[in-house]
Each structure stands twice: as structure tokens, then as C-alpha cells.
N, C-alpha and C positions, 0 to 999 in steps of 0.2 A: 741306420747303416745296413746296406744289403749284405747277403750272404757272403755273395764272392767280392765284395769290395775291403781296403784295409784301412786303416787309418794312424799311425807311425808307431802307435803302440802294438801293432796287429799283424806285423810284418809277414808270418807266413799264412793266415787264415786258418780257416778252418777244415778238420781232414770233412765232416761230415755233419747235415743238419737234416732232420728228417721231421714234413708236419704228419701228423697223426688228428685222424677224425672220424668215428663214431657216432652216427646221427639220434641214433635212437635212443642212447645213454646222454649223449649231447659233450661226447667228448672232444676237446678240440685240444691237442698238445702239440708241442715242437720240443725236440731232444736233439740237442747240441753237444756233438763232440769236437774238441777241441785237439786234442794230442792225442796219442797212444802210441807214443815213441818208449814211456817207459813201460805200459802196458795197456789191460785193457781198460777204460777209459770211468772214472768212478765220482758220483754228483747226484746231490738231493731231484727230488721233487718239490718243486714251487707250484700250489694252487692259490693264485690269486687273480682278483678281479682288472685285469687290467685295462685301461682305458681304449684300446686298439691293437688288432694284433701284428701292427709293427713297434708298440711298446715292448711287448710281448717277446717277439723276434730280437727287440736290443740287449732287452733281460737277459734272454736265455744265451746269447751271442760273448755277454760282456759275464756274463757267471757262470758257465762253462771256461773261458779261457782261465779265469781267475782260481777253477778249479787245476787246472793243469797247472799251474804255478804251488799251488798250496799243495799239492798231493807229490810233487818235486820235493820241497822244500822240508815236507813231513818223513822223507828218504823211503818213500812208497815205491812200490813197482807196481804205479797207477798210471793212468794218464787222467787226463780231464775231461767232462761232459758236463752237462746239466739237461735240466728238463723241467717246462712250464705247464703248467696246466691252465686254460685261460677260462676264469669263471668264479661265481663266488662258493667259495666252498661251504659258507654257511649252507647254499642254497639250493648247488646243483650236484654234490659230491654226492655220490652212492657207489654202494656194491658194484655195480651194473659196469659202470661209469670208472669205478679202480680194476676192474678186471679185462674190460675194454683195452683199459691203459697196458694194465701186463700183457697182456697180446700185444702192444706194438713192441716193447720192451723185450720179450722173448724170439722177435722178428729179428733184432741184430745181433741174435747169437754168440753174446758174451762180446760185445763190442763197448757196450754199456754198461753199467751195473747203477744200480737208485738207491734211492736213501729219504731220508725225513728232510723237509727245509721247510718255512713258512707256508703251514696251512694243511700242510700234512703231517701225521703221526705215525707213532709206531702199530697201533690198531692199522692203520690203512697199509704200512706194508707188509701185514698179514696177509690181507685180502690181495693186493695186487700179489704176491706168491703164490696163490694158487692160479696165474694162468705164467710165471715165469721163474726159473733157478735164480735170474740175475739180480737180486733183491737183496738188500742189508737194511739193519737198524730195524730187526725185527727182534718180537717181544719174547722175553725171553723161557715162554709155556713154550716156544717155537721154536728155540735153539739162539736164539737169540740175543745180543748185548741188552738190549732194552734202551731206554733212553738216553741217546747220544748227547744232551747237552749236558748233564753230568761231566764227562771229562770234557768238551767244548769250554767249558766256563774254569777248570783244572788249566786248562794251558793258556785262557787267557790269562785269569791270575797270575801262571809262570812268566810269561811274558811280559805282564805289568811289574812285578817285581826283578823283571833285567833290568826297566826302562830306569828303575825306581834306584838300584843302583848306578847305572849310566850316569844318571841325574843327582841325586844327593847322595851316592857314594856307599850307600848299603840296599840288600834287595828284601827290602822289606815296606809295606806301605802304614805302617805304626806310626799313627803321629798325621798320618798325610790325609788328606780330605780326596774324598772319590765321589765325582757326579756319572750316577748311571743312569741314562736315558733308554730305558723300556728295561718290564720289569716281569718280560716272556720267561721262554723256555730258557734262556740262560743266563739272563740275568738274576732270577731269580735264584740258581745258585751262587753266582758269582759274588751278590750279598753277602749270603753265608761264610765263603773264604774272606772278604774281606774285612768282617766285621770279629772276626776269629783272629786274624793281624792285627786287631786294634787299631786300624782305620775307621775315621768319620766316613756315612755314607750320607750321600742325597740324592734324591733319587728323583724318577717322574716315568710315568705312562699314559698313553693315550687312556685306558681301561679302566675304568672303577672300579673294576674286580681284583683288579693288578694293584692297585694303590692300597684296596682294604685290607686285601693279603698283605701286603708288605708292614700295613700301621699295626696287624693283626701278632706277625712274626716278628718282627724286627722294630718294635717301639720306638728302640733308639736311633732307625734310619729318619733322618729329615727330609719329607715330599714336600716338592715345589709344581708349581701347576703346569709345566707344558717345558720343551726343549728351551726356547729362549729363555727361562729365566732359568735353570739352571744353565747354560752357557754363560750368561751373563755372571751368576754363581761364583763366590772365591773359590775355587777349587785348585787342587795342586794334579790332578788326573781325572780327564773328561773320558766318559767309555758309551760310546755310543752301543748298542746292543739291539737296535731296531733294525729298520729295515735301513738298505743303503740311500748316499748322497749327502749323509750329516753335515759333514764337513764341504762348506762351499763358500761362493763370493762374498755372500750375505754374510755366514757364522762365523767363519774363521776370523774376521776382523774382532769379531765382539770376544772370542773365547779370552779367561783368563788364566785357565790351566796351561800347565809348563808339559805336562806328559798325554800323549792321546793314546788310550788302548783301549781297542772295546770290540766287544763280538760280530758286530756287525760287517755283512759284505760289503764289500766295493764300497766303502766311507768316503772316499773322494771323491767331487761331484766330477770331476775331470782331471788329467795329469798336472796341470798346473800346480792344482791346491797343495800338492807336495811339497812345493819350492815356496810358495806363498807361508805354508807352517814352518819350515827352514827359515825363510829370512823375517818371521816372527822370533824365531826362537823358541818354537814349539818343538817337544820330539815327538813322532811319532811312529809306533811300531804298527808295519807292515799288519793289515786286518787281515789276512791270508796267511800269515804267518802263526799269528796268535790266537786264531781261533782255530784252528787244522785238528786241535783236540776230537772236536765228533767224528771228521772223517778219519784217523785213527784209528778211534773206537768202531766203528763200521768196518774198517776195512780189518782187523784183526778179526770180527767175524764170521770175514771170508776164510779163515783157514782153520777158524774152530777156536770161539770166543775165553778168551781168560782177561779176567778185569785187572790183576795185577800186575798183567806183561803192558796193556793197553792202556796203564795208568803210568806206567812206568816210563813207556815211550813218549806220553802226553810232555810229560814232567820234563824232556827233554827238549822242549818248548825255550825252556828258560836259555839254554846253552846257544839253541840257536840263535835266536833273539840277539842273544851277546855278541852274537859271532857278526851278523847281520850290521847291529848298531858301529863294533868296532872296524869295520869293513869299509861304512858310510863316511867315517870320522877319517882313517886313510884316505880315501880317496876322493873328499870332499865333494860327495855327494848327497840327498837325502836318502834316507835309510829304504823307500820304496825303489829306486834306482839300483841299491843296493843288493836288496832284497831280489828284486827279476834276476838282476845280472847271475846272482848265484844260482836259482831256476832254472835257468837257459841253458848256464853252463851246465848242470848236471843230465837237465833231459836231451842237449846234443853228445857231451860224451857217454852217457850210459846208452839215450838211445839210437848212436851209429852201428851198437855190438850189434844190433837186430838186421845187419847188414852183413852180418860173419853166417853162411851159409849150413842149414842144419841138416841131414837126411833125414 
């Protein structure tokens, strides 16, 4: 999809998309903002190896906008951005090369603000801060929250136990089996809460360091070898926690969980898969919704980090989730439908006030 093209879900585009390139570090990024109607525009860094950089461009296009809905929804005075970095970070990531990067980042003048996402950490937004102010989900020698999948994986949990009510009638997952597919930055907490509930876990990761830790920590989580066999899995809540597209043509048919909630972005391989898990009889809580816990945590940060205000807001996760599911259920829609419609409406009435004239 081009810059300035829309596609039904995309209605007003994007305010701004900017590439960035640095020869000599070998930096190549694009940083996509999406809204800044409720403010200025707030969104990880993704370094990954992407196959061409109009993969690259759909990424950053389709998870920037998905920012500006989740940072709505989280009742931020954010807007939405993101930002890719295209390369392998095993291979070509350096100092050189994250500082590069905050020079373009310090270019838009608090237009943008970064963050941790796949492939980046909190070490790297150390470094990118010394050439930029506009940096979160830094470590916390630095003033910093520190590792934002901590509360990430907090408001999935709260989120899975709305669904968990919704569905059998108490918000608790005791008793109920959970397949987690990747067993990263927050799935790896997300174990922990769940296994504290007295929930079955089964799990699975691409990574054999990921698996050994998990048989290491949690003896009693059961690993299966790859995404399809746990999909195929009895499970009563499938929580994808990888990267996006879990849910598509191929899986959703096979899934046999009743509840979908899991950390991962943009889970839908396209709009359809919504209505597709609707007339399965699948629920599924909005990934934007339930994972919004990191950006939280980052964006509280921004005005002078405390963990118990920024855990506390996380936890209110659960309420929206409720609000969101019983909203879907009135208006007989899926809960994603549901879920924008409240976004939309909040960042057009909050951000038309930016239209009331200030000296």
C-alpha cells in the first residue's frame, strides 16, 4: 500500500511518513505517524530483517496507525507513530547506527516520541538518547521505567480475564488452559500471572533458549513444537504473543479455543478474520486493546516515571476490555469494530478541542 493511498479501513491516512538513511552506519528507517490529533505521536522501534522495503513501508504504515488507536483507547494524550528499522539487528545494529537513528528522531521535534518493539531494547534506547529528548522505555540508571513488557503482559492478563468473564461468567482463568505462542519479552511474564491464577499453560517458541527457559522456570508449563500444534491444542484461550498475522485463513479454521487474547500486534492477517472468529464463535479481545500496558508504561515516563500509578492505569485494562466486549454484544458487531469505533470517537471529540484557538 502506498503512502498516500487508503484502503476502507484507512479512511483518513496518514498526517506524515518520513524515510531516514545513513550510509556509513548502514541506517535505513521509515517513521510513520499516523494521528496527533490527541497529541504528540508515541510508537516503538521495530528492527527487523525485512524482505523489501515495501514490506518494510506496509509495517510501519499498518503499526503506526494501530498505534493511534491503542494510545486512544489507553485514554493517552498521544497520538500514533511507529518506526522501522530495516536490517538484521543481530548483524548490523551499532552505536553508530542507534545514534544515526536519534538524529532523525530529534529532526521532528517532538512530533514523534520511540520506544522498545521487536528487536530493540531498553540498552538501545539509551544510546539513541544521546542524539534525542524524544525517547521512552529507557533503563531505569537513566531515569527511566525500564522494561516495558512487564506491565505489557499486566494488561494482557487484565484483558484476558474480562474475556474470561464475558465467557464463563467469572474473570479469572483457574481452571482454564492457555496456549501461548512465543515465549519473548512478554510472554515470558505473562506465564508467571498465569500460572499464579491457577491456569494450565502450553506453550511454544521458535527459540530453544525460549523453550529451555520456560521447561527451566515453569516445569509445569506443557511445550509443544511449533504454532500449529498448539492451535490445533485443546485450549480454552489461544494468546498469540509473536510477532503479527497469527490469526488467518489457514489457523482460524483449525483453532479450538473459545477466547483469543494475546500480546501480539495486528493478529489479524486482514479485516475479515474478525467476522470469520465471530461466526466461529471465537471471542476475541482487540490486540491494541490488551496489550497498550508497555505503552502506558513508557508514556507515564514521559512526565516522571512511578510504577504504581503506571500499574494502576495498566489494570484498567480489564474495565475497558468489558466496556469494549459489552458495546460489541449491543450492537452486534465483533469486538474489533467495536473496539475502533470507540478510538475514533474519542480522537475526533478530544482532538477537534485542538481547533479552539490559543494565544
Amino acid at each position: 500500500m502506498g503512502v498516500f493511498e487508503t484502503d476502507g479501513n484507512d479512511a483518513s491516512g496518514h498526517e506524515q511518513v518520513v524515510f531516514c538513511q545513513d550510509r556509513v552506519s548502514g541506517l535505513k528507517a521509515i517513521i510513520g505517524i499516523y494521528s496527533t490529533a490527541l497529541g504528540p505521536a508515541l510508537g516503538g522501534t521495530r528492527f527487523y530483517p525485512y524482505e523489501s522495503e515495501e514490506a518494510a513501508l506496509a509495517d510501519v504504515l499498518k503499526l503506526s496507525r494501530g498505534m493511534a488507536y491503542k494510545n486512544a483507547l489507553a485514554g493517552l494524550d498521544l497520538g500514533g507513530g511507529k518506526a522501522v528499522i530495516w536490517g538484521d539487528p543481530a548483524t548490523t545494529k551499532s552505536e553508530a547506527l542507534l545514534r544515526a537513528y536519534g538524529r532523525f528522531v530529534e529532526t521532528l521535534r517532538g512530533r514523534y516520541y520511540t520506544a522498545c518493539d521487536v528487536g530493540t531494547y531498553v540498552p538501545d534506547m539509551d544510546v539513541i538518547a544521546r542524539e534525542t529528548r524524544y525517547v521512552t522505555g529507557r533503563s531505569v540508571e537513566h531515569g527511566g521505567a525500564g522494561d516495558s513488557s512487564v506491565l505489557t503482559a499486566w494488561g494482557v492478563y487484565q484483558g484476558m480475564r474480562a474475556a474470561a468473564e464475558h465467557t464463563w461468567g467469572s474473570p479469572t482463568l483457574t481452571g482454564r488452559t492457555v496456549g501461548i505462542a512465543g515465549l519473548g519479552k512478554v510472554g515470558k511474564y505473562l506465564v508467571g500471572h498465569l500460572v499464579e491464577d491457577g491456569a494450565t499453560v502450553v506453550a511454544t517458541d521458535v527459540s530453544p533458549a525460549a523453550l529451555e527457559w520456560a521447561s527451566t522456570t515453569y516445569p509445569e508449563v506443557n511445550l509443544v513444537p511449533d504454532n500449529q500444534a498448539l492451535i490445533a491444542s485443546d485450549l480454552d484461550v489461544y494468546a498469540p504473543c509473536a510477532l503479527g498475522g497469527a490469526l488467518n485463513d489457514d489457523t482460524v479454521p483449525l483453532l479450538r479455543a473459545k477466547v483469543v487474547t494475546g500480546a501480539a500486534n495486528n493478529q489479524l492477517a486482514h479485516p475479515g478474520i474478525g467476522k470469520l472468529l465471530d461466526d466461529r464463535g471465537i471471542l476475541y479481545t482487540p490486540d491494541y486493546v490488551v496489550n497498550a500496558g508497555g505503552v502506558i508504561q513508557v508514556a507515564d515516563e514521559i512526565e516522571g516515571f512511578n510504577f504504581d500509578r503506571a500499574k494502576l492505569r495498566a489494570t484498567g485494562i480489564f474495565e475497558t476490555t468489558r466496556r469494549i466486549l459489552q458495546l460489541a454484544g449491543d450492537e452486534g458487531v465483533p469486538p474489533a469494530v467495536a473496539a475502533d469505533r470507540l478510538a475514533e470517537r474519542r480522537m475526533a471529540e478530544v482532538g477537534r478541542l485542538r481547533s479552539i484557538y490559543l494565544n
